[in-house]
C-alpha positions in Angstrom: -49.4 84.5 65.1 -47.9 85.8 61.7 -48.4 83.3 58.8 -45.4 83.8 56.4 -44.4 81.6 53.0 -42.3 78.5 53.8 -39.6 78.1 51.4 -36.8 75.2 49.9 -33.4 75.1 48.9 -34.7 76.0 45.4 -36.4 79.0 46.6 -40.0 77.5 45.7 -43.3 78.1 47.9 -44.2 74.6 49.7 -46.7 75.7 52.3 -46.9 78.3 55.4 -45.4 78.8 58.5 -46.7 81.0 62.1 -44.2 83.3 63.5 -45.1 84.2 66.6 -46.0 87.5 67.8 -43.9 87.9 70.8 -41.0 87.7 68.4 -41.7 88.8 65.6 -44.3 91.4 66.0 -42.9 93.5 68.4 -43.0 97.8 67.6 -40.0 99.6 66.5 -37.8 101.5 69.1 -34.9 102.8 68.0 -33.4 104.4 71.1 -33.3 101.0 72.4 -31.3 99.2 69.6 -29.1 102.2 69.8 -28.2 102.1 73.5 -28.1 98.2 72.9 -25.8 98.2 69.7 -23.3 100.5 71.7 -23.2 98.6 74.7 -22.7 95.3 72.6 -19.9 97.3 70.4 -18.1 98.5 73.6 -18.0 95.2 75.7 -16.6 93.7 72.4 -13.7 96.5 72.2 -9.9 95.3 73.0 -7.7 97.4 74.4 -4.6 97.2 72.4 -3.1 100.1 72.3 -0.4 100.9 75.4 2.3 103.4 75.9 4.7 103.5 78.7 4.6 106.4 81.4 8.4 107.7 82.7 7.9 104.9 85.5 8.0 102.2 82.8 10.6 103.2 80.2 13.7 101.1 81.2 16.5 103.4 82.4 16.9 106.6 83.4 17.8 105.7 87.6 20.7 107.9 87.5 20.2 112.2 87.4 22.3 113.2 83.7 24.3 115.5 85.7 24.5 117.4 89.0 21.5 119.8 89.5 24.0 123.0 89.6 27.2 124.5 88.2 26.6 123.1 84.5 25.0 125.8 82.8 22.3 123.5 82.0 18.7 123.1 82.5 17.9 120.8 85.8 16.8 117.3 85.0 16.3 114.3 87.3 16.0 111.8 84.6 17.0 110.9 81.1 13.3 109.3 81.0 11.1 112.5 81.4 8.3 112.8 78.9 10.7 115.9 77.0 13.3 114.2 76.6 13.9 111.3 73.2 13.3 108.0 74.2 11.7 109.1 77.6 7.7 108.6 78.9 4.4 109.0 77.3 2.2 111.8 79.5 -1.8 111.1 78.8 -0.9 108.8 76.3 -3.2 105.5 75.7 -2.9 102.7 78.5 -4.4 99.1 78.9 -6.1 100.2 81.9 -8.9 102.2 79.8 -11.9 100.1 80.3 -15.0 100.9 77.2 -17.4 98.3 78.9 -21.1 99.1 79.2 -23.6 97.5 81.7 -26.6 96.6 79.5 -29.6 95.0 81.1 -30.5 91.1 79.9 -34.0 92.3 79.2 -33.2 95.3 77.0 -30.6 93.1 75.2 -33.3 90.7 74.3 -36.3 93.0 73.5 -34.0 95.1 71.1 -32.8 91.7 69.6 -36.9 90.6 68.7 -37.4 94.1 67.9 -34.5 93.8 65.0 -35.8 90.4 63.7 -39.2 92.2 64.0 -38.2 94.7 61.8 -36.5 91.9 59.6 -40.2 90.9 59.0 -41.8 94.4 58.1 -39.4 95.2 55.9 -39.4 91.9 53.6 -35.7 90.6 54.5 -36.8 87.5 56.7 -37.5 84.4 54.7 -38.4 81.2 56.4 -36.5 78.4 54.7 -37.1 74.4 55.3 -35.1 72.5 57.4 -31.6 70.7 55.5 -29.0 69.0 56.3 -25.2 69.0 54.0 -23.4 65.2 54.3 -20.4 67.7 53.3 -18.9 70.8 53.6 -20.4 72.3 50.0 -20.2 76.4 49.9 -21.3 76.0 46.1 -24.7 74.4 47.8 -25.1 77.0 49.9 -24.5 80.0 47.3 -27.2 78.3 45.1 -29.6 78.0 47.8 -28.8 81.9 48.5 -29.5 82.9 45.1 -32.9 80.9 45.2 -34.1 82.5 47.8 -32.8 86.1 46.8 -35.1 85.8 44.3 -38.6 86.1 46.3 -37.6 89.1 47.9 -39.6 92.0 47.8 -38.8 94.9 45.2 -37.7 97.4 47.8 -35.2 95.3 49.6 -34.1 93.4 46.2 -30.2 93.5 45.5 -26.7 92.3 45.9 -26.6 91.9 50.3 -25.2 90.3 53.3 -26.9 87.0 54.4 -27.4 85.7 57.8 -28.1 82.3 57.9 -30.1 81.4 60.9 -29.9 77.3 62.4 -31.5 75.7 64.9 -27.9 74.8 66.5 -24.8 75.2 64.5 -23.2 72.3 62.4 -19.2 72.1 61.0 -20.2 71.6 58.0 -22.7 74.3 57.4 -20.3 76.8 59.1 -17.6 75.6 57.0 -19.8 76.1 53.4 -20.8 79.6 54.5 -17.5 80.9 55.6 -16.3 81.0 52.5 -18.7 83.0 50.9 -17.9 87.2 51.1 -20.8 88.3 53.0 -22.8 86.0 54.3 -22.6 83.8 57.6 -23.8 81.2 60.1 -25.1 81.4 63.5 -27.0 79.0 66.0 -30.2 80.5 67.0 -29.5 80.0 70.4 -26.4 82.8 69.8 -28.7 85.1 67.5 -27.5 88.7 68.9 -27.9 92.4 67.8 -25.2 93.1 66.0 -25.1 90.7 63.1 -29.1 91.2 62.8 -28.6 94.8 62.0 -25.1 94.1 59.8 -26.2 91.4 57.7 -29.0 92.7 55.4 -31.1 89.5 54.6 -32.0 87.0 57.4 -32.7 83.6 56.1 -34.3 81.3 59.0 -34.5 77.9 59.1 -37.8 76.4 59.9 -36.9 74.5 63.4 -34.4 77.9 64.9 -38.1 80.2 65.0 -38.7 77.4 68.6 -35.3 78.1 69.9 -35.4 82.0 69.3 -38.8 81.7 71.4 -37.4 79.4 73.7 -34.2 81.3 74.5 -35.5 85.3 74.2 -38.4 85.0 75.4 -39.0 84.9 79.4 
């Protein structure tokens, strides 16, 4: 087990608290986060973008003009890719598919080897457990800046918060969503990508259980 500070809303010391090792202890491995992070990334892409081949363009069902005799160039349709108005050759379609088959396993070992990392580097804090009768971002933006301030020298200044719950609440989602760079996620939900995006990962007390519960099999 690791014994880390517990903290308060008001960013004071009240006691300790064991992470455990399966979790939180786990050694660096960067290929793995990498090949995770991409997969995560490219199953999260939308296709949007869609241009229409000469067999989709409305129109063009009738040949211009006879195929001899006119002193023009032969054409079968007003619809060809060189011609205004006509097709798209090789041109983006909504049939591109950017999904990536990740294994469940390597998804969750890179995701404990992030919040590992987290730990090692000084941007995890372990924060007691609170409840909000009321959506209150100005509580929540205090309790941030009470907290900021027992973080170690190297990681010290002005970052994105990720605010870790034991299962997710309207109201608390509601108080964090208005602040610039910070957000709420249930534990249960925790993935790779916001880990590595949001610099500082504040964790309430009860979430460490369901992180263990849920990631580790």
């Amino acid at each position: 087990m690791l014994q880390v500070d517990l903290y308060n809303q008001l960013g004071e010391v009240v006691g300790k608290t064991d992470l455990p090792e399966e979790v939180f202890g786990l050694a660096n491995n960067p290929e793995l986060l990498v090949q995770v992070l991409q997969g995560q990334l490219a199953n999260r892409r939308q296709v949007l973008a869609h241009t229409k081949d000469r067999s989709e363009v409305r129109g063009g069902g009738v040949k211009p003009w006879r195929q001899k005799g006119t002193g023009r160039a032969r054409h079968g349709s007003i619809r060809s890719p060189i011609w205004k108005g006509g097709g798209v050759t090789f041109g983006p379609t909504k049939e591109r598919n950017f999904s990536k088959k990740v294994n469940v396993k390597a998804k969750r070992k890179a995701l404990l080897i992030s919040l590992s990392d987290k730990v090692r580097t000084g941007q995890l804090l372990v924060v007691q457990d609170f409840t909000l009768a009321a959506p209150k971002t100005k509580t929540i933006a205090s309790m941030f800046s009470n907290l900021s301030k027992n973080l170690t020298t190297t990681t010290k200044r002005s970052g994105s918060t990720l605010l870790v719950l034991p299962k997710n609440t309207s109201v608390i989602e509601k108080s964090t969503r208005n602040l610039p760079r910070a957000k709420s996620v249930a534990a249960a939900h925790l993935n790779l990508a916001d880990v590595l995006q949001y610099q500082y990962l504040f964790l309430i007390e009860p979430a460490i259980a369901v992180i263990k519960e849920t990631f580790v099999k």
